[in-house]
C-alpha positions as a Markdown table, in Angstrom:
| # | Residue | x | y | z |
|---|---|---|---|---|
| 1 | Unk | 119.8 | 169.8 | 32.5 |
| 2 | Unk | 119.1 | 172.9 | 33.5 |
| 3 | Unk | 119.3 | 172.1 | 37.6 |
| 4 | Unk | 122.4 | 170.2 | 37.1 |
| 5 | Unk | 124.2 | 173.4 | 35.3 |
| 6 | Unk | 123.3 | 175.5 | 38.5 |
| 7 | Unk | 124.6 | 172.3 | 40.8 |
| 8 | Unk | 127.9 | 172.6 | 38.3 |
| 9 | Unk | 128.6 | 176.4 | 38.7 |
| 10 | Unk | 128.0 | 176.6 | 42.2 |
| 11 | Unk | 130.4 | 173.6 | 42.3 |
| 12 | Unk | 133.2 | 175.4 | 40.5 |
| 13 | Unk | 132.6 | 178.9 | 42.1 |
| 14 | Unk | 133.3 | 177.5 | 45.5 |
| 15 | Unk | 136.6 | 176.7 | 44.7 |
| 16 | Unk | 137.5 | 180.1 | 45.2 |
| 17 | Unk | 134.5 | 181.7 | 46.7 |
| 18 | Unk | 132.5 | 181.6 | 49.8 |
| 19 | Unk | 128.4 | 180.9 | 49.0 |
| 20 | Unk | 128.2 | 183.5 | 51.5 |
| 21 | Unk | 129.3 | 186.1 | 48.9 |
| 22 | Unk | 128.1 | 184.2 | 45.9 |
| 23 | Unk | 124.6 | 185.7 | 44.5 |
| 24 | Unk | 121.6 | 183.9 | 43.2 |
| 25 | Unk | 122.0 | 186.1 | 40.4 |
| 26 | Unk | 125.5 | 184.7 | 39.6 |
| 27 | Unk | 124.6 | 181.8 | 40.0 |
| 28 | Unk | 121.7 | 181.7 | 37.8 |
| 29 | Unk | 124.1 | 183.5 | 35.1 |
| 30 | Unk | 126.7 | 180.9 | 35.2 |
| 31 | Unk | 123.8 | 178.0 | 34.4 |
| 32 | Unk | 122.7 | 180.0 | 31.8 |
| 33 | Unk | 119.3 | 181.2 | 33.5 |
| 34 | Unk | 117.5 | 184.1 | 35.0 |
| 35 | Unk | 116.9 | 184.8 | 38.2 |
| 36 | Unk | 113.3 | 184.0 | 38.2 |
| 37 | Unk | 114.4 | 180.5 | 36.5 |
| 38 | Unk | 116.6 | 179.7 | 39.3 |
| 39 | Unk | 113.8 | 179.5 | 41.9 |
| 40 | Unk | 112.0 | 176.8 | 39.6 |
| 41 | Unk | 114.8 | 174.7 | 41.3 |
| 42 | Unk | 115.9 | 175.6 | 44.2 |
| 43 | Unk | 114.1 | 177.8 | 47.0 |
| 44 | Unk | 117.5 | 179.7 | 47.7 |
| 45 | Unk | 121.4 | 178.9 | 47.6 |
| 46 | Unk | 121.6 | 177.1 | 51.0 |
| 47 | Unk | 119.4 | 174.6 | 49.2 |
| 48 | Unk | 121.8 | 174.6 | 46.1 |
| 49 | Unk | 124.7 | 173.5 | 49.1 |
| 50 | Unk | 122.6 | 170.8 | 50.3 |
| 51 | Unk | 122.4 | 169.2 | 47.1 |
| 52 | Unk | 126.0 | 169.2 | 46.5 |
| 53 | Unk | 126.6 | 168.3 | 50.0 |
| 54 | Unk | 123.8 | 165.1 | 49.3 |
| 55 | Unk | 126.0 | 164.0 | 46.0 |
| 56 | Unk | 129.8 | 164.6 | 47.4 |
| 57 | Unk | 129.0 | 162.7 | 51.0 |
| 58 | Unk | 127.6 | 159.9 | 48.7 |
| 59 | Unk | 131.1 | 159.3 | 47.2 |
| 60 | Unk | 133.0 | 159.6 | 50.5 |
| 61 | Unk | 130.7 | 157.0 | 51.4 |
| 62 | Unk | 131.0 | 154.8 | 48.5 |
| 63 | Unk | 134.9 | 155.4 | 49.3 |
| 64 | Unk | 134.6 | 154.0 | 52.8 |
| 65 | Unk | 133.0 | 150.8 | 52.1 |
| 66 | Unk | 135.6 | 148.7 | 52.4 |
| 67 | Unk | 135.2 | 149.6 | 56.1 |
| 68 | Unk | 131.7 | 148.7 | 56.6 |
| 69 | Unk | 131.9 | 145.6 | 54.1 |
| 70 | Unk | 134.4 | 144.4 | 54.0 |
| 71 | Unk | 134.9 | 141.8 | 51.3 |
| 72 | Unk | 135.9 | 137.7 | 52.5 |
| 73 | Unk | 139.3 | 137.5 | 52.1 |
| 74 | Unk | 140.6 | 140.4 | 52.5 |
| 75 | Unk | 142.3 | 141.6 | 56.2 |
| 76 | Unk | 141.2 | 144.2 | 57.9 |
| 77 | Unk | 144.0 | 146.2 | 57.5 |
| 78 | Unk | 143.8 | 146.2 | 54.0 |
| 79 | Unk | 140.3 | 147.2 | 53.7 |
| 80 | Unk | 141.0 | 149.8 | 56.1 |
| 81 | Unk | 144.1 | 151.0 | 54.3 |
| 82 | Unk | 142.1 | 150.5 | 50.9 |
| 83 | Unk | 139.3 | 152.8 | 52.3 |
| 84 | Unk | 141.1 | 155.7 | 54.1 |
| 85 | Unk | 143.2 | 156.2 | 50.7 |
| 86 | Unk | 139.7 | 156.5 | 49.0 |
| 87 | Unk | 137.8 | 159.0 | 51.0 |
| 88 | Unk | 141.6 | 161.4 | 51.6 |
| 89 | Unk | 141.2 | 161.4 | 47.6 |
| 90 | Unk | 137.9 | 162.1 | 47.6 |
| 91 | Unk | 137.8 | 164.4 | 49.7 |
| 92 | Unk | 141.0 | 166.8 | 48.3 |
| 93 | Unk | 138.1 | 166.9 | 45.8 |
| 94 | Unk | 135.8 | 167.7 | 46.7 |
| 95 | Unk | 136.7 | 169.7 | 50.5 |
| 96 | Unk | 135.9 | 172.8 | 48.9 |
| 97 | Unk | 132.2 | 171.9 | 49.2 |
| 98 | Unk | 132.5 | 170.3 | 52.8 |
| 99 | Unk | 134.5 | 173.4 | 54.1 |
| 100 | Unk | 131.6 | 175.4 | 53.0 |
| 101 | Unk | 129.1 | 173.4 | 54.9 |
| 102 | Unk | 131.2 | 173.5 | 57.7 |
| 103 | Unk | 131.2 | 177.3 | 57.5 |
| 104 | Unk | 127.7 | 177.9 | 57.0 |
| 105 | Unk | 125.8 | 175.3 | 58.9 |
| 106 | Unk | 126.2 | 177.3 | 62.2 |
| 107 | Unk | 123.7 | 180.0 | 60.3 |
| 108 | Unk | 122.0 | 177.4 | 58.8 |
| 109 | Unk | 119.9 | 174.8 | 61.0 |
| 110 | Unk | 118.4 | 172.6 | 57.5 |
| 111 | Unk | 122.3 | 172.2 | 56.6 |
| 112 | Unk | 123.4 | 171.3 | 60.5 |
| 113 | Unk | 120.4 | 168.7 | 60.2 |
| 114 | Unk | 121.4 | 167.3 | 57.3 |
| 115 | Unk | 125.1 | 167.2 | 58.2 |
| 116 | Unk | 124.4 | 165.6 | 61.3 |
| 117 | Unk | 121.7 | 162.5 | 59.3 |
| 118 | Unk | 125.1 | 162.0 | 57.3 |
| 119 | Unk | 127.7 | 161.5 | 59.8 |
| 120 | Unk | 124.5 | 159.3 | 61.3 |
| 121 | Unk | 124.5 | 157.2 | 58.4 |
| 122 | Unk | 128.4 | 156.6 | 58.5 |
| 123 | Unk | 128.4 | 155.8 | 62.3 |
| 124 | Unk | 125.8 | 153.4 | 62.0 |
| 125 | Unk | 127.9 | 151.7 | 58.9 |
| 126 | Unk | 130.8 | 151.3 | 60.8 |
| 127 | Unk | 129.1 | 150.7 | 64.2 |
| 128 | Unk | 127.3 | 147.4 | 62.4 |
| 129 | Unk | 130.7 | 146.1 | 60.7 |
| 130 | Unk | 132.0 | 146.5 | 64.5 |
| 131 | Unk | 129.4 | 144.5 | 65.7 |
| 132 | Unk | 129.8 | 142.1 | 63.0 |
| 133 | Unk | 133.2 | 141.7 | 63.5 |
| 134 | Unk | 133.1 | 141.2 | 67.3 |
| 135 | Unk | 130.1 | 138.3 | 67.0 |
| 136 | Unk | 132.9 | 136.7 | 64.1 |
| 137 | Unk | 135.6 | 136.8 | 67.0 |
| 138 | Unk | 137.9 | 139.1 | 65.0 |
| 139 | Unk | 137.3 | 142.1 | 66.8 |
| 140 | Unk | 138.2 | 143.3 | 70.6 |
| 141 | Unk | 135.4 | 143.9 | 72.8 |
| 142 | Unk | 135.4 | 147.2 | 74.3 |
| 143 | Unk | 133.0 | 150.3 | 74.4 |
| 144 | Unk | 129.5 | 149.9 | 72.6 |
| 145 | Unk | 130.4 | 149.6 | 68.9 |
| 146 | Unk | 128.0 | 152.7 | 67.7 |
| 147 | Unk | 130.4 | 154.6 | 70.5 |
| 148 | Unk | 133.1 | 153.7 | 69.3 |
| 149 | Unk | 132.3 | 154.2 | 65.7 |
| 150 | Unk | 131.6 | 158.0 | 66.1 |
| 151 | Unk | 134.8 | 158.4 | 68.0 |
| 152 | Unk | 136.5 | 157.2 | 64.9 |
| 153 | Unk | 134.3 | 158.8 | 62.3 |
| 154 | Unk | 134.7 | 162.3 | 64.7 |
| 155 | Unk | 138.2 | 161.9 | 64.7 |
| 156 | Unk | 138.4 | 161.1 | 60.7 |
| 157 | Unk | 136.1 | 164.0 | 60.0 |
| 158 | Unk | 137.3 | 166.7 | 62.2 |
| 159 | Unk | 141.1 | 166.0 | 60.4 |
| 160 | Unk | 139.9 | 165.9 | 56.9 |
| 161 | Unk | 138.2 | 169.0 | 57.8 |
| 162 | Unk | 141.5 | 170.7 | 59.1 |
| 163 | Unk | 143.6 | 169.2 | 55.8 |
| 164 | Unk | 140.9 | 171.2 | 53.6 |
| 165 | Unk | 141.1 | 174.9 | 55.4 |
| 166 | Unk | 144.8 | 174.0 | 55.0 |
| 167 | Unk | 145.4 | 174.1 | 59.2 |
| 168 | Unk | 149.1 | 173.6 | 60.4 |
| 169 | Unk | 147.0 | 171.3 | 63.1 |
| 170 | Unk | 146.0 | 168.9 | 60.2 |
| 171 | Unk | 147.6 | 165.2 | 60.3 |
| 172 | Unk | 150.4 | 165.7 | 56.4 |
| 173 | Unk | 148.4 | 164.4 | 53.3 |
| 174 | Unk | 151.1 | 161.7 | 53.7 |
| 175 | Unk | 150.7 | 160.6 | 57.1 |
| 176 | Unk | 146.8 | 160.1 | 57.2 |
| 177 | Unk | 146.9 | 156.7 | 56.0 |
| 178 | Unk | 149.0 | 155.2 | 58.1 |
| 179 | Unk | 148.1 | 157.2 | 61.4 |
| 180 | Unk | 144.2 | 156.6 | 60.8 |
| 181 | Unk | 144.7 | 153.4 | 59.7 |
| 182 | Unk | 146.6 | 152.5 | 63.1 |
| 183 | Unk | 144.2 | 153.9 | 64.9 |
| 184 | Unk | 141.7 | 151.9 | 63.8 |
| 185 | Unk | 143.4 | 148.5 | 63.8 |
| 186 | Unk | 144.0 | 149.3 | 67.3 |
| 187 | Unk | 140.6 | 150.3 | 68.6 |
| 188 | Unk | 139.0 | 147.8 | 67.1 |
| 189 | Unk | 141.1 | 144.7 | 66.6 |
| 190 | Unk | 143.8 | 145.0 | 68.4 |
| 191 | Unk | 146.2 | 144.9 | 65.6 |
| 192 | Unk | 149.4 | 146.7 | 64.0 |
| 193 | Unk | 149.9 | 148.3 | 61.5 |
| 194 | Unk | 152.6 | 146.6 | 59.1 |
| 195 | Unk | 152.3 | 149.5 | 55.9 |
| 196 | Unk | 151.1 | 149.1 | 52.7 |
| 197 | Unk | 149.5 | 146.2 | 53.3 |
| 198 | Unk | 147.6 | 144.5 | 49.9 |
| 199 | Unk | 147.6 | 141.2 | 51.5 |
| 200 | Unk | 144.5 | 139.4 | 53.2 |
């Protein structure tokens, strides 16, 4: 599929490469198309970074759902464990493409927008297992749940986002789990963290 092979070399080129310096005519080269072909697809290559920024944020998301669903039986310091080990894997992924969407939705108000609807959609998951989890007596109360989920999802995002520019500010790749997952049993049940917990 012709789209898809633009989605795929933008995808790879990124690695190295800011879409700042990355033509429409490269890109349409690396699919295998000319230029002209290109714009049958996609209007320009801001729009090409909003399409990958669409399909990566859906795995992070499918990572996380232990968080906002968190299966009967199983405690929440597994699921949390179980889903903060997820999205760090997805995300040394796939960074390459957030970093880039970090970098060029200053410039770019359609990619702010959208970045902003998906961190939206995340705070409201985890602001409804909250709320969910305080009506089934399991979690503290404390600050309105949807304020207390972006202060979590802020504080997960903004340190995934230092680990991928490679930031000596970053929380180690082998500290996240246990610090974020601390953080979290803290805030919102009032828990500890034991470590490598698989247990319900």
């Amino acid at each position: 599929m012709r789209e898809q092979a633009i989605l795929q070399c933008a995808y790879e080129t990124l690695r190295n490469e800011s879409m700042r310096t990355i033509s429409i005519d490269r890109l349409a080269k690396g699919a295998g198309l000319s230029r002209s072909s290109f714009y049958f697809y996609f209007e320009s290559k801001w729009q090409v970074l909003s399409a990958l920024l669409s399909s990566v944020t859906d795995d992070v998301f499918n990572a996380s759902s232990m968080i906002f669903d968190r299966p009967e039986g199983i405690s929440p310091e597994a699921a949390i464990e179980h889903a903060v080990s997820e999205v760090v894997d997805v995300w040394e992924r796939h960074g390459h493409v957030l970093r880039e969407v970090g970098d060029a939705a200053a410039a770019e108000p359609a990619l702010q927008a959208q970045w902003d609807r998906i961190l939206g959609r995340f705070i409201d998951a985890a602001a409804a297992a909250i709320e969910r989890d305080r009506s089934a007596g399991v979690a503290l109360d404390g600050p309105p749940a949807r304020a207390l989920a972006a202060a979590l999802m802020w504080m997960g995002e903004r340190n995934l986002g230092l680990m991928t520019m490679r930031s000596a500010n970053a929380i180690p790749v082998d500290e996240i789990v246990e610090t974020t997952t601390t953080v979290w049993l803290r805030s919102v049940f009032g828990l500890e963290y034991r470590g490598g917990s698989t247990k319900a």
